[in-house]
N, C-alpha and C positions, 0 to 999 in steps of 0.2 A: 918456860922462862922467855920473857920478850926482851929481842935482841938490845944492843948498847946504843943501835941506831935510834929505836924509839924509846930507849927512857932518855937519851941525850936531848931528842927531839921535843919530847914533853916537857922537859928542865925549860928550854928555851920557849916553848909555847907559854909556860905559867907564867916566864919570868916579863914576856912580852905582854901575856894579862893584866899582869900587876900595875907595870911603866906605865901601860894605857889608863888604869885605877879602873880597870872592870873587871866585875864580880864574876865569879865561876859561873854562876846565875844567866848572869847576863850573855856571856861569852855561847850560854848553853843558850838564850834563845835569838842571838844571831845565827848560830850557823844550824840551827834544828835540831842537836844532839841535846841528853840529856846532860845535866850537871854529873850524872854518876860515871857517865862514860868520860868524861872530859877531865874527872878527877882522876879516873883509871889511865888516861894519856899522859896529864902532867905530871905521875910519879913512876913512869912507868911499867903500869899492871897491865897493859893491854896498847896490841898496836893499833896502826888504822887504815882504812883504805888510800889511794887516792884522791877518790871524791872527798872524806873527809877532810887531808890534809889540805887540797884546794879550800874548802870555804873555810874552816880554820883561819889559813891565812888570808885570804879575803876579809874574813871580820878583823882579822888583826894588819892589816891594811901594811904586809909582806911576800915578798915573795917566796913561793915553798923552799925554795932554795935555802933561804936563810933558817927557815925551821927544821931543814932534813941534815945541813951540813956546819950552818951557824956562821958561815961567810956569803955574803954580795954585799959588793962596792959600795953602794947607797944605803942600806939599812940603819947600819946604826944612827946616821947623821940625819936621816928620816926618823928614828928612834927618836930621837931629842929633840926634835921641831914636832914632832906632834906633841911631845909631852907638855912644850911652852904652849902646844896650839889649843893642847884641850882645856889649858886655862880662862881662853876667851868664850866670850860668845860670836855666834855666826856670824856678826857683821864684824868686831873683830877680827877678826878671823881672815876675814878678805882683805881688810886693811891690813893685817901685815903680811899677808902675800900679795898685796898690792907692791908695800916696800920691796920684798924682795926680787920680785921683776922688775922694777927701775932700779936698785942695784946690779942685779943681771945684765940690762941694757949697757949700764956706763961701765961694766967692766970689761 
């Protein structure tokens, strides 16, 4: 039986798949794992190293922190600006992080 750490951990890895709207599929060919291993983390049937959990969240654009314990500071509010961010395209994209460093500046 794989501990509460990694099926808690996988909950949060799916759940961060999903936000992002990328496929198991895909998830499995950023970070080199299969889709079967990756299905076996998000429910948890099977734990991981930490080389996996590093590119994991690296494709999921988080700190391990937040997938081994599900708290840093920054996440969630990162959570939600990519989700508006992956609405654009690339030059979008820059333009509203364009806005948000001259908000930055004048506050």
């Amino acid at each position: 039986m794989v501990s509460t750490v990694y099926s808690d951990a996988g909950a949060r890895i799916h759940q961060l798949r999903v936000t992002k709207g990328y496929t198991r599929d895909f998830l499995a060919s950023k970070t080199n794992l299969s889709a079967k291993f990756l299905y076996e983390i998000e429910t948890g049937k099977k734990g991981f190293t930490a080389e996996v959990l590093y590119r994991i969240s690296n494709a999921l654009e988080v700190k391990c922190d937040y997938i081994l314990v599900g708290k840093s500071g920054e996440e969630p509010c990162n959570l939600y600006i990519n989700k508006i961010l992956n609405k654009y395209d690339d030059y979008k994209k820059q333009n509203v992080l364009r806005i948000l460093e001259l908000i930055n500046e004048i506050s």
